[in-house]
Backbone as CSV, one residue per row, in Angstrom:
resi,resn,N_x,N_y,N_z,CA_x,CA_y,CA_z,C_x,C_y,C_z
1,UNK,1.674,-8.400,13.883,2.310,-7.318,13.166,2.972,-6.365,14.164
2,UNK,1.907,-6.176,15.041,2.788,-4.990,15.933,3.645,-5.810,16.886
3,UNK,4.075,-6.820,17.166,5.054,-7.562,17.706,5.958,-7.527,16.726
4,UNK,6.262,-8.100,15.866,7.279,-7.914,14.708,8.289,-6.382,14.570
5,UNK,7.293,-5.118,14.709,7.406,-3.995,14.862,8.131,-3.828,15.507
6,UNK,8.120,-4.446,17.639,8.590,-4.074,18.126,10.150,-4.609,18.619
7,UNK,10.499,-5.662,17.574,11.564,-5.990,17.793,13.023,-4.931,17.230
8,UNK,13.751,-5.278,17.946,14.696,-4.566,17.823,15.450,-4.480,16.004
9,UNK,15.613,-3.531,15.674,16.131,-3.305,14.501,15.026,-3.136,13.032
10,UNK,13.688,-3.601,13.524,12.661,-3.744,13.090,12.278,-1.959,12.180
11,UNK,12.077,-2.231,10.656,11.507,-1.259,9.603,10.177,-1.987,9.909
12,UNK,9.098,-0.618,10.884,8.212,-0.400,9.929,7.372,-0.585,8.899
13,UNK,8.206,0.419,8.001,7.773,0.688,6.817,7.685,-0.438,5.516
14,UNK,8.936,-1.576,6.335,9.151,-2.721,5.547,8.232,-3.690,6.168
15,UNK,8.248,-3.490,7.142,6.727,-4.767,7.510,5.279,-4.703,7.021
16,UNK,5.112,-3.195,6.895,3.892,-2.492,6.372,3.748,-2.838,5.224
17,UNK,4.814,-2.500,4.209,4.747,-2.983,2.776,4.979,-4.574,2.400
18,UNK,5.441,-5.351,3.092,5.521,-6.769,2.763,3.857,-7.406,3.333
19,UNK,3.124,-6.514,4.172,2.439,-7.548,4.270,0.537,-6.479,3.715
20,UNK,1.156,-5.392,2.999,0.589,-4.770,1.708,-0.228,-4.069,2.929
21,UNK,0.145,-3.543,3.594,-0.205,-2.203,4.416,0.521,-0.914,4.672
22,UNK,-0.546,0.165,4.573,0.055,1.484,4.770,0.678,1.631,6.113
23,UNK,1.998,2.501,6.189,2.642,2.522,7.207,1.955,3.032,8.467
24,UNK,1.214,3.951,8.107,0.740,5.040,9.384,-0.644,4.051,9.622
25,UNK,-1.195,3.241,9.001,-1.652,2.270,9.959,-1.496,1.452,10.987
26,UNK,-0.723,1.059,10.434,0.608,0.419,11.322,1.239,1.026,12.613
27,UNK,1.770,1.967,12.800,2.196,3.834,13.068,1.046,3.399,14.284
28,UNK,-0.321,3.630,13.508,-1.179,3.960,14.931,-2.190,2.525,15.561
29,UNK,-1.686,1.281,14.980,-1.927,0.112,15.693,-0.534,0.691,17.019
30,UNK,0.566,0.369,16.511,1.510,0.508,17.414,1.315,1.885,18.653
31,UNK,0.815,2.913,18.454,0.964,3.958,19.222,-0.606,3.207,20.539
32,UNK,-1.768,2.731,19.928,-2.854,2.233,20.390,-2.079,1.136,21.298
33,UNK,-1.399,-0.164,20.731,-1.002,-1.171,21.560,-0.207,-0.356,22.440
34,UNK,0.359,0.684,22.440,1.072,0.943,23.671,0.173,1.530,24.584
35,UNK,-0.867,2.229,24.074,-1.992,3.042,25.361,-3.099,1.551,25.716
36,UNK,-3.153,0.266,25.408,-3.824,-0.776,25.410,-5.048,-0.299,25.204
37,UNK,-5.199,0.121,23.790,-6.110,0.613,23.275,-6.963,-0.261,22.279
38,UNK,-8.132,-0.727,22.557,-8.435,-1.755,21.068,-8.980,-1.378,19.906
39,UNK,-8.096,-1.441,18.726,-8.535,-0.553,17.578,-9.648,-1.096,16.385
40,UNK,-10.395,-1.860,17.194,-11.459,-2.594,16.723,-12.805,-1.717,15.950
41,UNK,-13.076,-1.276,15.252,-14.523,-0.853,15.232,-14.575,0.634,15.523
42,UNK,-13.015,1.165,15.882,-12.745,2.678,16.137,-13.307,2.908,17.414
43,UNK,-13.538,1.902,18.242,-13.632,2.034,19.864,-12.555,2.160,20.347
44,UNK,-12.520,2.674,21.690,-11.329,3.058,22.622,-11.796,2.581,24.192
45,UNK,-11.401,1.338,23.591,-11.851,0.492,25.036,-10.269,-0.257,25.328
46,UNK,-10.377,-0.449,27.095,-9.211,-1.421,27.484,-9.231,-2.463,26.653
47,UNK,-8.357,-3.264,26.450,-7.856,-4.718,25.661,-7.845,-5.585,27.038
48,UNK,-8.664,-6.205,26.606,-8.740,-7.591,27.673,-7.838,-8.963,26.685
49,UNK,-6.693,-9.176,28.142,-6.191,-10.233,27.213,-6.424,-11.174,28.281
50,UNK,-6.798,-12.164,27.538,-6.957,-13.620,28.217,-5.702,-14.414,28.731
51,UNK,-5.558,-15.219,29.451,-4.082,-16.186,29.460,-3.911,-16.902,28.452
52,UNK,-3.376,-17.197,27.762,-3.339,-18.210,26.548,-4.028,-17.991,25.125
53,UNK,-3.982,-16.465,25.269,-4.965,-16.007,24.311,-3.497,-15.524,22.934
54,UNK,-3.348,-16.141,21.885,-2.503,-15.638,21.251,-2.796,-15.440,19.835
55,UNK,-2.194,-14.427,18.965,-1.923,-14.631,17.659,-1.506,-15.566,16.901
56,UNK,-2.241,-16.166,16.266,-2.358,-16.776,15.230,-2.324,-16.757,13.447
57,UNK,-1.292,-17.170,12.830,-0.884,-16.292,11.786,-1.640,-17.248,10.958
58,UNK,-2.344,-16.645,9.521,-3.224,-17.561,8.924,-2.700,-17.015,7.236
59,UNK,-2.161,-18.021,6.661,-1.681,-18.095,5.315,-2.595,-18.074,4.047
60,UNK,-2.359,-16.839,3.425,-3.899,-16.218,2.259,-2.830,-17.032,1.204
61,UNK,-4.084,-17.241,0.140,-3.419,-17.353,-1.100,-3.004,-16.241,-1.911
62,UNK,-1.769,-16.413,-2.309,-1.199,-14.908,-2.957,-2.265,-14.565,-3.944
63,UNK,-2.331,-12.883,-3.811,-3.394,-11.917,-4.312,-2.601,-12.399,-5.947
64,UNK,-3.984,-12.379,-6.902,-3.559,-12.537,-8.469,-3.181,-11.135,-8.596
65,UNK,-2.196,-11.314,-9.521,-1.632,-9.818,-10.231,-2.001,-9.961,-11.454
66,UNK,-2.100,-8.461,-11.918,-2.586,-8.561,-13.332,-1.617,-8.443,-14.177
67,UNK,-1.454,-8.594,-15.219,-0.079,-8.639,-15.961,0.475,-7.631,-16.633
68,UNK,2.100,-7.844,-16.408,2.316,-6.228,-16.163,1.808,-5.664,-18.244
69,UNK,2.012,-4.338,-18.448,1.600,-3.911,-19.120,3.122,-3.950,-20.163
70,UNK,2.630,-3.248,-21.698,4.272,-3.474,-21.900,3.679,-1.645,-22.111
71,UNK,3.328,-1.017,-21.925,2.863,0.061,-23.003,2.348,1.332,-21.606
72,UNK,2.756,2.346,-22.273,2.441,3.416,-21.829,1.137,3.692,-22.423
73,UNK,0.023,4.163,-21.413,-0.888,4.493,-22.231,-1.190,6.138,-21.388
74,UNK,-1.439,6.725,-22.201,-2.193,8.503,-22.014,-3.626,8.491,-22.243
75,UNK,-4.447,8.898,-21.639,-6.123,8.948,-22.281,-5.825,10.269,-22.252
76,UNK,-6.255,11.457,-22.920,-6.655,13.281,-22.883,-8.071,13.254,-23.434
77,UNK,-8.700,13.671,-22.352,-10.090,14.199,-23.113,-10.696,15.535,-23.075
78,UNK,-11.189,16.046,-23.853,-11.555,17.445,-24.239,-13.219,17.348,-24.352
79,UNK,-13.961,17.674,-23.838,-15.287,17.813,-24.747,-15.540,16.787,-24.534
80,UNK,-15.951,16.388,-25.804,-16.515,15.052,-26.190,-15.225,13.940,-26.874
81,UNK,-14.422,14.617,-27.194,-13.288,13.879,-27.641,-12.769,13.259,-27.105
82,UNK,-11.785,12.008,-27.213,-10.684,11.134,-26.778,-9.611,11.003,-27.150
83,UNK,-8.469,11.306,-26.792,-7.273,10.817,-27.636,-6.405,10.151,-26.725
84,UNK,-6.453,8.649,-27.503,-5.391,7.476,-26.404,-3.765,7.969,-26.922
85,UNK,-2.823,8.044,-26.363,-1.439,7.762,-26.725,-1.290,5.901,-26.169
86,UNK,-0.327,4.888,-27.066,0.310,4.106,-26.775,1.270,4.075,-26.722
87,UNK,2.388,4.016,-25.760,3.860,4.208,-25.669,4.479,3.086,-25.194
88,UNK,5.557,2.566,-25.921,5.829,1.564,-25.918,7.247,1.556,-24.337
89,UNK,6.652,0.914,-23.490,7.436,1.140,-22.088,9.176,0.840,-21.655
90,UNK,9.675,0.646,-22.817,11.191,0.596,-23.182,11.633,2.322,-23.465
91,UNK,10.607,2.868,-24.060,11.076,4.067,-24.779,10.208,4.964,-23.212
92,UNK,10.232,5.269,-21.711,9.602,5.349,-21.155,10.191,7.301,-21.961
93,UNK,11.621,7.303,-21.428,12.334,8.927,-21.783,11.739,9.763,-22.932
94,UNK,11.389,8.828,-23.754,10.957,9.696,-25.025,9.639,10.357,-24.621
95,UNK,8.653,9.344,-24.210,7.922,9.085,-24.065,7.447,10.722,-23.268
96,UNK,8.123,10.518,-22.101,8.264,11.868,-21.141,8.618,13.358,-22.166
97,UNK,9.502,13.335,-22.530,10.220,14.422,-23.365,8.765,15.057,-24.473
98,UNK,7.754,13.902,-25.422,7.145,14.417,-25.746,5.983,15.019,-25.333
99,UNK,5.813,14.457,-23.687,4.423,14.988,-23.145,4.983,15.778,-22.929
100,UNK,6.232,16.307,-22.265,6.526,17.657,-22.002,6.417,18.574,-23.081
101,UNK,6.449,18.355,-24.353,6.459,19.333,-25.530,5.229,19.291,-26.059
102,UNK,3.993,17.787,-25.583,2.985,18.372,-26.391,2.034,19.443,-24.728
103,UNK,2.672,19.210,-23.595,1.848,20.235,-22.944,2.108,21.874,-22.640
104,UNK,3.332,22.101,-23.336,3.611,23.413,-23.343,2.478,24.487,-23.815
């Protein structure tokens, strides 16, 4: 990852998110690999690299997603009470316009 980073023309923020990591993790792997810092376990020890010692990229099975929703949903609870809204996620504008008028 932080090789990828350091190539020229290289986002970041787009490597971070394609491979479903926060940027400023990333941010401070990279600031650590430059002080040869090992960010293992939150120790701050030298990095011993071996000769022939390399990264190795290892292929996950894509994370299941859950399916998208079609519906806006609101929970408000008061007390002991519940009140669900279902909003149907085509109408997202309306949808907005009336929470703004029922929270006035």
């Amino acid at each position: 990852m932080v090789q990828a980073c350091r190539q020229a023309d290289a986002s970041v923020a787009a490597i971070a998110l394609r491979n479903g990591l926060n940027a400023n993790v990333v941010y401070r792997w990279l600031r650590e690999d430059a002080r040869g810092v090992d960010a293992g376990a939150g120790s701050h020890t030298e990095v011993n690299t071996r000769p022939g010692a390399e990264f190795i990229a290892v292929q996950l099975p894509p994370a299941a997603v859950a399916a998208a929703s079609t519906d806006i949903r609101i929970e408000v609870r008061r007390g002991a009470s519940t009140v669900t809204v279902a909003w149907p996620l085509q109408a997202s504008a309306e949808c907005a316009a009336w929470l703004r008028e029922w929270l006035r």
